[in-house]
DSSP file (Angstrom, degrees, kcal/mol; ACC not computed):
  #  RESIDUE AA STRUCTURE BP1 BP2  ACC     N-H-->O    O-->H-N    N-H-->O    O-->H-N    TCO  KAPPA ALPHA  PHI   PSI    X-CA   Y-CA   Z-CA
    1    1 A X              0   0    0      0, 0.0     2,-0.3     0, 0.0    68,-0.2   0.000 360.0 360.0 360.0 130.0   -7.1   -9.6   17.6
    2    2 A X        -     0   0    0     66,-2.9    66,-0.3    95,-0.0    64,-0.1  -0.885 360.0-122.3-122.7 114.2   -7.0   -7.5   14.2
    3    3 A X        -     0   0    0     -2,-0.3    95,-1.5    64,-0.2     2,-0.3   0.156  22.6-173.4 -73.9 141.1   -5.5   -4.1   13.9
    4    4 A X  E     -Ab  66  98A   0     62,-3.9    62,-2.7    93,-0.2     2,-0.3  -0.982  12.1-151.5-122.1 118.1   -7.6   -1.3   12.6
    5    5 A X  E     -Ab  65  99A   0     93,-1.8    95,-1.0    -2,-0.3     2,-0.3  -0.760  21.2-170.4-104.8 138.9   -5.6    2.2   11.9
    6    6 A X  E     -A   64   0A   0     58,-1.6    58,-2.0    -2,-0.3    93,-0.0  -0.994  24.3-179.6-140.7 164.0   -7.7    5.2   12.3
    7    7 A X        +     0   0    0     -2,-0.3   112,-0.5    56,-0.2   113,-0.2   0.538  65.0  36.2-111.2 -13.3   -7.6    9.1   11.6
    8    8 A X  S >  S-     0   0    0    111,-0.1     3,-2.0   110,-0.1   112,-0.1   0.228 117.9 -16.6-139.0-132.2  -10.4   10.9   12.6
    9    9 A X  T 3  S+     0   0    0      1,-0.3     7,-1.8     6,-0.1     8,-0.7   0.167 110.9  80.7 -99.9  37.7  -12.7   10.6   15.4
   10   10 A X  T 3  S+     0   0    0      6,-0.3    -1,-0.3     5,-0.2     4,-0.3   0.555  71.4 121.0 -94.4 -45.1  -11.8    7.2   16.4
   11   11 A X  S X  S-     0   0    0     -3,-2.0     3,-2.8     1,-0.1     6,-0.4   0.161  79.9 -87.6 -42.8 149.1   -9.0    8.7   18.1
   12   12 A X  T 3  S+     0   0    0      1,-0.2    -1,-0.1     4,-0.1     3,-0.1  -0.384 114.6  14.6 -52.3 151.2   -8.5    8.3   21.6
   13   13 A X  T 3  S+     0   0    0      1,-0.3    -1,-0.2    -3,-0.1     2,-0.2   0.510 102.8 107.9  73.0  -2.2  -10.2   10.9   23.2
   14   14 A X  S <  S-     0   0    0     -3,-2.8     3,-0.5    -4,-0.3    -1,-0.3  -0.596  85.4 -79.3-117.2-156.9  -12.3   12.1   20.4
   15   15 A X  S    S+     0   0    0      1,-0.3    -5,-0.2    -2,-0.2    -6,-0.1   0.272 121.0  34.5 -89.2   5.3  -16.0   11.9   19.6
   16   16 A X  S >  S+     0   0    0     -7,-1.8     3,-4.0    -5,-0.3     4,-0.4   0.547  82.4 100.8-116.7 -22.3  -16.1    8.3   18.2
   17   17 A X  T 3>  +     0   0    0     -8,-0.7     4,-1.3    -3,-0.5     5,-0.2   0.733  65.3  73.2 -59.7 -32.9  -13.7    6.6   20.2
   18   18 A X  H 3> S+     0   0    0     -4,-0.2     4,-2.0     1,-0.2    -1,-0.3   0.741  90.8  65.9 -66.6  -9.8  -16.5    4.9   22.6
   19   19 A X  H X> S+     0   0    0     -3,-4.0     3,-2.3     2,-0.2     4,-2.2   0.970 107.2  39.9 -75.9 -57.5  -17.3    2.5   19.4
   20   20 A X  H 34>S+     0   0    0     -4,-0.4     5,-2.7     1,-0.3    -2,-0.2   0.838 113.3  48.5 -42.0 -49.2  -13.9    1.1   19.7
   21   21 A X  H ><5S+     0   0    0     -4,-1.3     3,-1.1     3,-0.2    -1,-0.3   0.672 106.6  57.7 -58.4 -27.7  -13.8    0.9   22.9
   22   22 A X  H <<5S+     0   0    0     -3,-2.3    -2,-0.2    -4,-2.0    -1,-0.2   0.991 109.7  52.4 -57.7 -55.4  -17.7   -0.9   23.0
   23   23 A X  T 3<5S-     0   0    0     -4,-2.2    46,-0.9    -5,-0.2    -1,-0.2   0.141 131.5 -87.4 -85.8  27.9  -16.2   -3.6   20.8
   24   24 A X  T < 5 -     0   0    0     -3,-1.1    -3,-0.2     1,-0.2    -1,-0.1   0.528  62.1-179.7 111.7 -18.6  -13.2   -4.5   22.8
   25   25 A X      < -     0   0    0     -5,-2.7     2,-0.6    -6,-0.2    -1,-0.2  -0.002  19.5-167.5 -49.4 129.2  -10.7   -2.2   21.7
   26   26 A X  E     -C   67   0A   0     41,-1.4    41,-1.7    -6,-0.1     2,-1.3  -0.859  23.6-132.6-115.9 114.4   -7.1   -2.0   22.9
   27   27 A X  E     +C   66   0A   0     -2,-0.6    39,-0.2    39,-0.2     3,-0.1  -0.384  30.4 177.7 -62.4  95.7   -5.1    1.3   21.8
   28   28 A X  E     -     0   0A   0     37,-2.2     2,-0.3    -2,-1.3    -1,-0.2   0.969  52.2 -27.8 -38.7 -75.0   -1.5   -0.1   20.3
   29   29 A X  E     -C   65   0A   0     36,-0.8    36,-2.2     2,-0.1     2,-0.4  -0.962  46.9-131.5-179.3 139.8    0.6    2.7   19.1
   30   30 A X  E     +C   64   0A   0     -2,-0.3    34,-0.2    34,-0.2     2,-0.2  -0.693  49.5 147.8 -93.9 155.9    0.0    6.0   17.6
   31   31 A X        -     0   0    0     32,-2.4     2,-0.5    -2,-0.4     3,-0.1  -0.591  37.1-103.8 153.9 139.7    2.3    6.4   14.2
   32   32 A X        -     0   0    0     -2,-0.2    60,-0.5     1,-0.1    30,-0.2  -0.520  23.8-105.6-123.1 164.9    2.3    7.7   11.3
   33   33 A X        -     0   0    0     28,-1.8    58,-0.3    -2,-0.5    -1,-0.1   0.458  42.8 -98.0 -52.5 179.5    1.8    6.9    7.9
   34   34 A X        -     0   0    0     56,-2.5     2,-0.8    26,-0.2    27,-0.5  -0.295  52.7 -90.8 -75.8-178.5    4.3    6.7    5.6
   35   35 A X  S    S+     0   0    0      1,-0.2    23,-1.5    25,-0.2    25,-0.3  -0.212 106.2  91.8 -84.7  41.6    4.7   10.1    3.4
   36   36 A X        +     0   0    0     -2,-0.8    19,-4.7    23,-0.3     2,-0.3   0.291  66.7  79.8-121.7  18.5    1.9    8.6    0.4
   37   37 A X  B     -EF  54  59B   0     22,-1.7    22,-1.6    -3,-0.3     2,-0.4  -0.912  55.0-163.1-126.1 142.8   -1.7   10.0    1.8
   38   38 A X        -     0   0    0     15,-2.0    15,-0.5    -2,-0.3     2,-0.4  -0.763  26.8-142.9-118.7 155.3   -3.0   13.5    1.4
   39   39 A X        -     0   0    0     -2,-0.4    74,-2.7    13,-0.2     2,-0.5  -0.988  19.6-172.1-124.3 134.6   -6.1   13.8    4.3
   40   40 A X  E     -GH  51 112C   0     11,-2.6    11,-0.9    -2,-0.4     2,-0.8  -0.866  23.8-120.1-137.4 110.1   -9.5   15.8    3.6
   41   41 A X  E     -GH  50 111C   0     70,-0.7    70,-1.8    -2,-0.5     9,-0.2  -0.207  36.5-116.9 -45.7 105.5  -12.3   16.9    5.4
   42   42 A X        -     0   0    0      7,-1.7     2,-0.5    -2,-0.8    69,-0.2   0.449  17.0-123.8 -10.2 154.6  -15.3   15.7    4.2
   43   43 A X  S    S+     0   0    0     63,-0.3     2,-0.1    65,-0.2    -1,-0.1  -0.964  80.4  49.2-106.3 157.3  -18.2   18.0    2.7
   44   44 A X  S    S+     0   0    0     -2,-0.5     5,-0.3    65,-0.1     2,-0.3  -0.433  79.9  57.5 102.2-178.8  -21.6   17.5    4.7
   45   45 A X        -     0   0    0      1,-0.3     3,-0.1    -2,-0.1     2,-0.0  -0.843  60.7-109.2 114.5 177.1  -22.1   17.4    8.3
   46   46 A X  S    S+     0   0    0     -2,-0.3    -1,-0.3     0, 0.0     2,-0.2   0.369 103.6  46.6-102.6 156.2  -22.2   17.9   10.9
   47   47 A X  S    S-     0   0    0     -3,-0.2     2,-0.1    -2,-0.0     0, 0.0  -0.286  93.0-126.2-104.4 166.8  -20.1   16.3   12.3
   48   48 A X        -     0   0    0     -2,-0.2     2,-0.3    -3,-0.1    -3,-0.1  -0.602  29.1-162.4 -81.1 144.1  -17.2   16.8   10.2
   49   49 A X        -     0   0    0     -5,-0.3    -7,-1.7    -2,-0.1     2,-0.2  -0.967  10.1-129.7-139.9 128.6  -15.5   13.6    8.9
   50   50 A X  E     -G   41   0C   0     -2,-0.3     2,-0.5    -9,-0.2    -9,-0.3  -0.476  12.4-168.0 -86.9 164.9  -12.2   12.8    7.5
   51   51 A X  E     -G   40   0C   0    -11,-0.9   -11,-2.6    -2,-0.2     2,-0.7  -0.955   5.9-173.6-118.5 127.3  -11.1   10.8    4.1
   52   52 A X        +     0   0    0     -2,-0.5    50,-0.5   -13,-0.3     2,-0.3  -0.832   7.1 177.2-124.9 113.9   -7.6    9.9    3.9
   53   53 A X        -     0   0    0     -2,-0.7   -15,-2.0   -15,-0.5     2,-0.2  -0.866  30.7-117.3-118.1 173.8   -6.8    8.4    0.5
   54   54 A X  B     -E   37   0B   0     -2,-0.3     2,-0.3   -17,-0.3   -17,-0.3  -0.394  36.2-176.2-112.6 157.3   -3.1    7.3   -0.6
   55   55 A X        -     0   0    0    -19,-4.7     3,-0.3    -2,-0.2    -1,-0.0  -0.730  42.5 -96.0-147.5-178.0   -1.7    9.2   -3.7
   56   56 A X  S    S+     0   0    0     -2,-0.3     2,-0.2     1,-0.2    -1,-0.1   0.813 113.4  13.1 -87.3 -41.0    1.5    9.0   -5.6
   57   57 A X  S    S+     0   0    0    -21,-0.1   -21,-0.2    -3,-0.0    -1,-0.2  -0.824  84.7 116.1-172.6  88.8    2.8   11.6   -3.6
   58   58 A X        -     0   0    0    -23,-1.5     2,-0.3    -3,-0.3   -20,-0.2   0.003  47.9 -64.2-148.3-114.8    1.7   13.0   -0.6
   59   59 A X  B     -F   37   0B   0    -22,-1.6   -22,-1.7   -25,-0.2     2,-0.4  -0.884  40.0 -96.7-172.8 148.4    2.5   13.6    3.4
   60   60 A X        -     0   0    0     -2,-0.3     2,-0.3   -25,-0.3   -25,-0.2  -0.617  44.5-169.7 -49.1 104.7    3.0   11.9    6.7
   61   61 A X        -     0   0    0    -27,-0.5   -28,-1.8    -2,-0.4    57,-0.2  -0.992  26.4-115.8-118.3 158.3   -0.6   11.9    8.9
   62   62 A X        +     0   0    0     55,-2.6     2,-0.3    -2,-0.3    57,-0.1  -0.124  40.5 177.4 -89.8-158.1   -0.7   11.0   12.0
   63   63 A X        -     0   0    0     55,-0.1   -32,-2.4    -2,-0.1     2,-0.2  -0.887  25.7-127.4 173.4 117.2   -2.9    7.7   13.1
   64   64 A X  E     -AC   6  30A   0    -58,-2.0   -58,-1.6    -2,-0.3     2,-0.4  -0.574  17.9-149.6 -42.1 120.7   -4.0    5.3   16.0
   65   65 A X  E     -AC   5  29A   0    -36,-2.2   -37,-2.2    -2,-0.2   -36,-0.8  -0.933  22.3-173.1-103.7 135.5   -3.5    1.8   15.7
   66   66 A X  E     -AC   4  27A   0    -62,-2.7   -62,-3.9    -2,-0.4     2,-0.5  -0.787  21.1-135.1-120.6 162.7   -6.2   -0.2   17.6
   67   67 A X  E     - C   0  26A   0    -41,-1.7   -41,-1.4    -2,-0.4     2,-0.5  -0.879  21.6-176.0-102.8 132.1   -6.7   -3.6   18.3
   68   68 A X        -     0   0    0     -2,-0.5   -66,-2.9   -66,-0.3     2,-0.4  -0.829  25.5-123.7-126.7 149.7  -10.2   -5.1   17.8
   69   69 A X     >  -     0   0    0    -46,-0.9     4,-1.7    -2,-0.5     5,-0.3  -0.519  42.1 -94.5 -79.0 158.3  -11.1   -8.8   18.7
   70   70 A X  H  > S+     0   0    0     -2,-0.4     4,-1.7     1,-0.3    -1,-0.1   0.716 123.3  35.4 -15.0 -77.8  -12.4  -10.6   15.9
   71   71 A X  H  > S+     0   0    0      2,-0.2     4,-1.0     1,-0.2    -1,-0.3   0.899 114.2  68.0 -57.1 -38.3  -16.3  -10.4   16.2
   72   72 A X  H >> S+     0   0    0     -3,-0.2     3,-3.0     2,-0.2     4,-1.5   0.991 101.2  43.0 -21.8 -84.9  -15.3   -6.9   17.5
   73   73 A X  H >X S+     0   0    0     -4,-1.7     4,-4.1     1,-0.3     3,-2.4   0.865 105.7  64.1 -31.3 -65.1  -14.0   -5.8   14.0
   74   74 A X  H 3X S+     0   0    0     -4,-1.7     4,-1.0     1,-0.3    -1,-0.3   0.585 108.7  38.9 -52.1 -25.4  -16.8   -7.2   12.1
   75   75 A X  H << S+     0   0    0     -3,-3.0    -1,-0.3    -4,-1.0    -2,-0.2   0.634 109.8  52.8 -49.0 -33.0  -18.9   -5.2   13.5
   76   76 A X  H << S+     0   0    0     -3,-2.4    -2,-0.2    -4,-1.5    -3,-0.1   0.713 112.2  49.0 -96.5 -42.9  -17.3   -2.2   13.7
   77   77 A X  H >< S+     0   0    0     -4,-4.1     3,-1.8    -5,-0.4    -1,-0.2   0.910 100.4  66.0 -68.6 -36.3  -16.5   -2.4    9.9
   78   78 A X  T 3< S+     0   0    0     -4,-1.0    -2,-0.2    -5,-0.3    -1,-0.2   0.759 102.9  56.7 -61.3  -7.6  -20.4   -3.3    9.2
   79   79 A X  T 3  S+     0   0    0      2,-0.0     2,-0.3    -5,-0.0    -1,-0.3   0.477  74.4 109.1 -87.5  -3.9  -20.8    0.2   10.4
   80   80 A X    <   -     0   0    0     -3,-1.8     2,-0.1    -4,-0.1     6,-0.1  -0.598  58.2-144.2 -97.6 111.6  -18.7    2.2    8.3
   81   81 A X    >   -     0   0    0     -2,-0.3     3,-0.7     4,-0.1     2,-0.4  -0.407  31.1 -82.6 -76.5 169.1  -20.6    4.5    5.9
   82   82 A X  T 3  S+     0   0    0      1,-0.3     3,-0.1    -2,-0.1    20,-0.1  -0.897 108.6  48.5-114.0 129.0  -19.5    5.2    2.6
   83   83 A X  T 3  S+     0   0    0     -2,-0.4    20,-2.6    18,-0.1    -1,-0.3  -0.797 108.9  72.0-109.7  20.9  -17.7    7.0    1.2
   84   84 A X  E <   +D  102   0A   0     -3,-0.7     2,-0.3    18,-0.3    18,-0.2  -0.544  64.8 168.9 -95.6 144.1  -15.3    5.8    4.0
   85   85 A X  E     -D  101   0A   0     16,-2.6    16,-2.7    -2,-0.2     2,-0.4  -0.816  35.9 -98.6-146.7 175.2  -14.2    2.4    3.5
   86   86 A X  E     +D  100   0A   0     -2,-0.3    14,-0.2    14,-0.2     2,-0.2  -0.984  49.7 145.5-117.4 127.2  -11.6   -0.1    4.9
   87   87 A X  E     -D   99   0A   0     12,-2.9    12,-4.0    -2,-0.4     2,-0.4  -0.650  47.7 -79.7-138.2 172.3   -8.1   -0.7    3.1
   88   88 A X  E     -D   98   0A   0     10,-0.2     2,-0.5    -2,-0.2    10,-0.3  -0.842  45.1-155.2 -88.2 139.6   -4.2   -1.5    3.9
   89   89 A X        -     0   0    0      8,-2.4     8,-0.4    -2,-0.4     2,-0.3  -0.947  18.2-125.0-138.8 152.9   -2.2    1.2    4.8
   90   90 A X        -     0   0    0     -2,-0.5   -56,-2.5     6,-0.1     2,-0.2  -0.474  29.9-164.9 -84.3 127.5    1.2    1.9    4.7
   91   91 A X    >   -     0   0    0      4,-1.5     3,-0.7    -2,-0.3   -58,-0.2  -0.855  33.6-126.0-118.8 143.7    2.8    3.0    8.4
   92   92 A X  T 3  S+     0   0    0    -60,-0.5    -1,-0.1     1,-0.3   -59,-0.1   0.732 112.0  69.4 -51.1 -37.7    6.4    4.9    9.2
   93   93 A X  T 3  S-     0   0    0      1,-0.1    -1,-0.3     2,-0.1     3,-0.1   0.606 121.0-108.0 -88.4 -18.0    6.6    1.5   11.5
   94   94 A X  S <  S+     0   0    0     -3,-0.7     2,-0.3     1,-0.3    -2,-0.1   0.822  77.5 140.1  98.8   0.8    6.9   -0.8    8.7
   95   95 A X        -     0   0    0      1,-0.0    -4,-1.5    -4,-0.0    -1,-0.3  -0.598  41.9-165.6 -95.6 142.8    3.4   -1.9    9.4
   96   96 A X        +     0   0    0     -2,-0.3    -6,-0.1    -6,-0.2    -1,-0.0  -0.375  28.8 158.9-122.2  55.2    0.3   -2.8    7.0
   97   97 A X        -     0   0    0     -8,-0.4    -8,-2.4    -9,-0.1     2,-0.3  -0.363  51.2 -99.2 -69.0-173.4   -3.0   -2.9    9.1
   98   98 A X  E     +bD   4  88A   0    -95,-1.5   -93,-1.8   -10,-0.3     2,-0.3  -0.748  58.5 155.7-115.7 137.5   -6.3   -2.6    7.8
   99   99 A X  E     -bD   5  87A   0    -12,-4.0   -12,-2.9   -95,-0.3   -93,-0.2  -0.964  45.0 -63.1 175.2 168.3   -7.8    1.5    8.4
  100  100 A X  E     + D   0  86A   0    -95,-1.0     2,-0.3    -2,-0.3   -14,-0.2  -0.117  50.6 163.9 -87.5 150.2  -10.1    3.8    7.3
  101  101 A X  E     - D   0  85A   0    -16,-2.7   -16,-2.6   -50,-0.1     2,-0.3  -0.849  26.4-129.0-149.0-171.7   -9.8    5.1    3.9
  102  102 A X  E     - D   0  84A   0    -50,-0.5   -18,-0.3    -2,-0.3     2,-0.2  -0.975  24.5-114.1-147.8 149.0  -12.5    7.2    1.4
  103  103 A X    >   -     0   0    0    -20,-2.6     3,-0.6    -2,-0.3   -50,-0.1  -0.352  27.1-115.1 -80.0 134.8  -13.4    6.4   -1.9
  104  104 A X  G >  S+     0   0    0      1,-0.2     3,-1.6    -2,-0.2     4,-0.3   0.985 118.2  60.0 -46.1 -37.5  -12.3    9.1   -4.9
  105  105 A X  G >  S+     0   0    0      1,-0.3     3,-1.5     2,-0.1     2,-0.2   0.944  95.4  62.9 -63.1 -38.0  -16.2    9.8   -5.4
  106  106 A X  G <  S+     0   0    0     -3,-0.6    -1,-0.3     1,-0.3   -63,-0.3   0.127  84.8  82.0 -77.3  21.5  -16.5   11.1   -1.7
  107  107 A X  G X   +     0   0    0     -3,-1.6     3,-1.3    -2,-0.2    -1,-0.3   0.658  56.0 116.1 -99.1 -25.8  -14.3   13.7   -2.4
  108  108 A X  T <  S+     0   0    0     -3,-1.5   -65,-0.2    -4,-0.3     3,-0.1  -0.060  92.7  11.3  -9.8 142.6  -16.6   16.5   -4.1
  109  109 A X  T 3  S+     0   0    0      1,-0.1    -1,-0.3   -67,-0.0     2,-0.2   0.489  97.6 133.1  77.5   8.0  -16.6   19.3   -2.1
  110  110 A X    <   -     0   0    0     -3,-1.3     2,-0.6   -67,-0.1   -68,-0.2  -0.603  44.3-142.6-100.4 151.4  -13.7   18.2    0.4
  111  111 A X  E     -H   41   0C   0    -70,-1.8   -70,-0.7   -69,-0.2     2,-0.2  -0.972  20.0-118.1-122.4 137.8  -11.0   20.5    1.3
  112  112 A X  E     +H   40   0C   0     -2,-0.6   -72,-0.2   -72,-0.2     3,-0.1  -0.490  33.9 169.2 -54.9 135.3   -7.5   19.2    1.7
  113  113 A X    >   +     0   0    0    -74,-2.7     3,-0.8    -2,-0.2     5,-0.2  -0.594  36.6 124.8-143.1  57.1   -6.0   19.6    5.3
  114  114 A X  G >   +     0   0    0      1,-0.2     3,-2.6     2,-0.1     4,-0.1   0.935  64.9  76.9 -83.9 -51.3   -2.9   17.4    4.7
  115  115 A X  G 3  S+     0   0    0      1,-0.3    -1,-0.2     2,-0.1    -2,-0.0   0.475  82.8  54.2 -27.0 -17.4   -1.3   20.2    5.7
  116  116 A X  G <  S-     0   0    0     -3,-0.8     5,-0.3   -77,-0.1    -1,-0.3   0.293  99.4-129.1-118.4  13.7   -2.0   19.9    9.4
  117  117 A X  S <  S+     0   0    0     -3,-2.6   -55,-2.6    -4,-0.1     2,-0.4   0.244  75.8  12.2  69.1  -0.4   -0.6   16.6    9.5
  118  118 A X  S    S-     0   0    0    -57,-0.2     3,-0.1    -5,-0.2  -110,-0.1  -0.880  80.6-100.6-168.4 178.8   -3.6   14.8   11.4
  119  119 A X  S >> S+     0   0    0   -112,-0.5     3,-2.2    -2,-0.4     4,-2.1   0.850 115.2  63.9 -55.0 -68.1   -7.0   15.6   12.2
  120  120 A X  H 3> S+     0   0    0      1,-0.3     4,-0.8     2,-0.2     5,-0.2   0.716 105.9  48.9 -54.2 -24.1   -6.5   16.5   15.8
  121  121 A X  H 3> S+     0   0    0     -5,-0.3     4,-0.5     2,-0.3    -1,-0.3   0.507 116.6  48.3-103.5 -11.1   -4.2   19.7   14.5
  122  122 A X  H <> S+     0   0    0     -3,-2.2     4,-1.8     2,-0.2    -2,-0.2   0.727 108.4  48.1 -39.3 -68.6   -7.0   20.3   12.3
  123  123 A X  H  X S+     0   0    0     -4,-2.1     4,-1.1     2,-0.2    -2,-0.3   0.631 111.7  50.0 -53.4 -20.9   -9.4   20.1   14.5
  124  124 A X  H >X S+     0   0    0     -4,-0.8     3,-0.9    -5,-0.2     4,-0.8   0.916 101.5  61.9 -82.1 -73.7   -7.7   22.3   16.8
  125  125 A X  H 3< S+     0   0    0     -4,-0.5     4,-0.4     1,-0.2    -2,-0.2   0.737  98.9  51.6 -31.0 -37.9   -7.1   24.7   14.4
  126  126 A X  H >< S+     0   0    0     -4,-1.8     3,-0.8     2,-0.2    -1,-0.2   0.867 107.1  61.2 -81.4 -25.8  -11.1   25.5   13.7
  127  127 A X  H << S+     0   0    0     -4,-1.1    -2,-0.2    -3,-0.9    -1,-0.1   0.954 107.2  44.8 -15.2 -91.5  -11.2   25.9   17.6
  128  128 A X  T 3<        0   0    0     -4,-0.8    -1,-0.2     1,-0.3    -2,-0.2   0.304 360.0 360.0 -28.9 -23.6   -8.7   28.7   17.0
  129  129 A X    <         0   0    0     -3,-0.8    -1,-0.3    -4,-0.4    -2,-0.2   0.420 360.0 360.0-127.3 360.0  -10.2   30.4   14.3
């Protein structure tokens, strides 16, 4: 099995989550990253998609960790559009899995929402407003 961290709608419960779950996926532990990632909502859409890239200085979000079996993963990863990519990332847990990250160029047009400390509190929030 090889752990995959994800932010966006990969979460349990949200509007991606059946891909993990197709390939095999086993939910681990929610936790979140260490304080070095700013998170942004995407421009283009919809659906709305997030980028979380790692920064000199940036904020806690929170984060899934899943488990995928091998062939799982490989798949899962060949699917991944750009500007979203797969990297290591740094976890409050002391952990380095492999999870979704976004390329500087895919940031045009993005708004930061670091502020809301994950995607789901984000998402919740355009509910609300």
């Amino acid at each position: 099995m090889i752990e995959i961290c994800v932010v966006g709608a990969h979460l349990s419960g949200m509007a991606l989550n059946g891909e993990l779950l197709r390939e095999g996926g086993v939910l681990q532990r929610a936790v979140q990253t260490e304080p070095c990632y700013r998170l942004f909502a995407l421009a283009g859409g919809p659906p709305r998609r997030p980028g979380l890239l790692r920064v000199a200085q940036g904020v806690a979000i929170a984060t899934e960790v899943w488990a995928l079996p091998e062939a799982g993963f490989g798949r899962f990863v060949a699917g991944i559009p750009a500007p979203l990519c797969i990297g290591t990332l740094r976890l409050a847990d002391g952990s380095t899995p492999k999870g979704f990250l976004v390329e500087p160029e895919g940031l045009h047009g993005a708004e930061d929402i670091s502020r809301f400390g994950g995607w789901r509190a984000f998402i919740a929030n355009l509910a609300t407003t």
